[in-house]
VOPAGU-2260 file (C-alpha; in pm, 1 decimal, decimal comma):
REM VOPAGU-2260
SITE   aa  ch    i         X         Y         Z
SITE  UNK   A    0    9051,0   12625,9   10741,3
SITE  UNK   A    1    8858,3   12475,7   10476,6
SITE  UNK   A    2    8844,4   12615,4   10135,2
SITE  UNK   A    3    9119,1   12842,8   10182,1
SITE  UNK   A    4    9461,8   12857,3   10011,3
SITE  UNK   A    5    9654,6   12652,3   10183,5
SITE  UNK   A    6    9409,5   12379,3   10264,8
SITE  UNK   A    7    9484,7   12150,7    9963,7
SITE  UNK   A    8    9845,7   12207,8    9965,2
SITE  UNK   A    9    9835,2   12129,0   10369,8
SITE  UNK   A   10    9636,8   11820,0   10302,8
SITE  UNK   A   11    9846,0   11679,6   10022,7
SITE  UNK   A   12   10153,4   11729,6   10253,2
SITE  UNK   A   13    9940,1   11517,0   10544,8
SITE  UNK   A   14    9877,6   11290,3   10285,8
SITE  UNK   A   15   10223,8   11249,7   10147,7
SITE  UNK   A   16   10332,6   11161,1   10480,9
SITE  UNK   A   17   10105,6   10901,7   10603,7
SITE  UNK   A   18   10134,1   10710,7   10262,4
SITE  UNK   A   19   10521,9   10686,8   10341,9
SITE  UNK   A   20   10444,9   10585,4   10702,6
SITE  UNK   A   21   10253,4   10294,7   10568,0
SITE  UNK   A   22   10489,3   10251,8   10287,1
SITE  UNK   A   23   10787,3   10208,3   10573,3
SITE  UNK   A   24   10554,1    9966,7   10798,2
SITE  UNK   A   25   10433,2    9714,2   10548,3
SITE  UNK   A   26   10656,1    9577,5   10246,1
SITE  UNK   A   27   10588,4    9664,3    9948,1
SITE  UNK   A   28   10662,1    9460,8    9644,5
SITE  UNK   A   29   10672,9    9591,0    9266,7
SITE  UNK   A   30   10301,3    9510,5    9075,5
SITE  UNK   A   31   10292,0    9647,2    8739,3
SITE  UNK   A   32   10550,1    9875,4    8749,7
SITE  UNK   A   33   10395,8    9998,1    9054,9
SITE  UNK   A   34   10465,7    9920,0    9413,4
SITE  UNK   A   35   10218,7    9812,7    9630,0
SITE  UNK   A   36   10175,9    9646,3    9960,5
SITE  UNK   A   37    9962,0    9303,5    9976,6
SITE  UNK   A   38    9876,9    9397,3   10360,6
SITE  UNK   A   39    9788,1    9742,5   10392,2
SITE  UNK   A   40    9685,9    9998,7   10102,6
SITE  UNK   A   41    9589,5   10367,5   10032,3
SITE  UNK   A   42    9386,0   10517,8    9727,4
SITE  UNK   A   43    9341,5   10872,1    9730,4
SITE  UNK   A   44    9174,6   11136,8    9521,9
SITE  UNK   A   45    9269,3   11464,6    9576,7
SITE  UNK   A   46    9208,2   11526,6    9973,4
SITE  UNK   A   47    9002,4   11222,2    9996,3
SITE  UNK   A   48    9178,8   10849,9   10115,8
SITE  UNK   A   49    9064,8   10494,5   10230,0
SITE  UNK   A   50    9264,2   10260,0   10333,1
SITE  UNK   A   51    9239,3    9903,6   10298,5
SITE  UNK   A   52    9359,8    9594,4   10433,3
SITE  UNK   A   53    9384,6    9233,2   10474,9
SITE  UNK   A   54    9283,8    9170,8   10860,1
SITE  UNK   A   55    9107,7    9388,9   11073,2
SITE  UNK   A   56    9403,1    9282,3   11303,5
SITE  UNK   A   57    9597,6    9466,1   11041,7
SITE  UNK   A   58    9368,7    9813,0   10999,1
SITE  UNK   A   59    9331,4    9810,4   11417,8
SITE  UNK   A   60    9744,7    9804,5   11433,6
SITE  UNK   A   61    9745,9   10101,8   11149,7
SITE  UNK   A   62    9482,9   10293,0   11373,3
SITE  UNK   A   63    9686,7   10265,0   11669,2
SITE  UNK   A   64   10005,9   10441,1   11469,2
């Protein structure tokens, strides 16, 4: 239901849980006193995301998750 209540807190808990799937499937290595993986990675902005990556092998794999 968009623009109700719950929708943000519903998508940041989507959110929160595909960043950790991708944080468990690619290493991630310390960068800045942040961690980051070289492969695969995810901005987001409130309910908004992209993610990025090396290969299109790579992205393909992700999709297939």
């Amino acid at each position: 239901m968009q623009g109700g209540i719950i929708s943000p807190d519903t998508g940041k808990h989507a959110l929160d849980g595909m960043s950790d799937l991708l944080a468990t499937k690619n290493k991630r290595v310390p960068r800045k006193n942040e961690k980051y993986s070289p492969m695969v990675n995810m901005v987001r902005y409130a309910d908004d995301f992209i993610v990025t990556g090396r290969t299109k092998e790579t992205l393909e794999e992700i999709k297939l998750c």
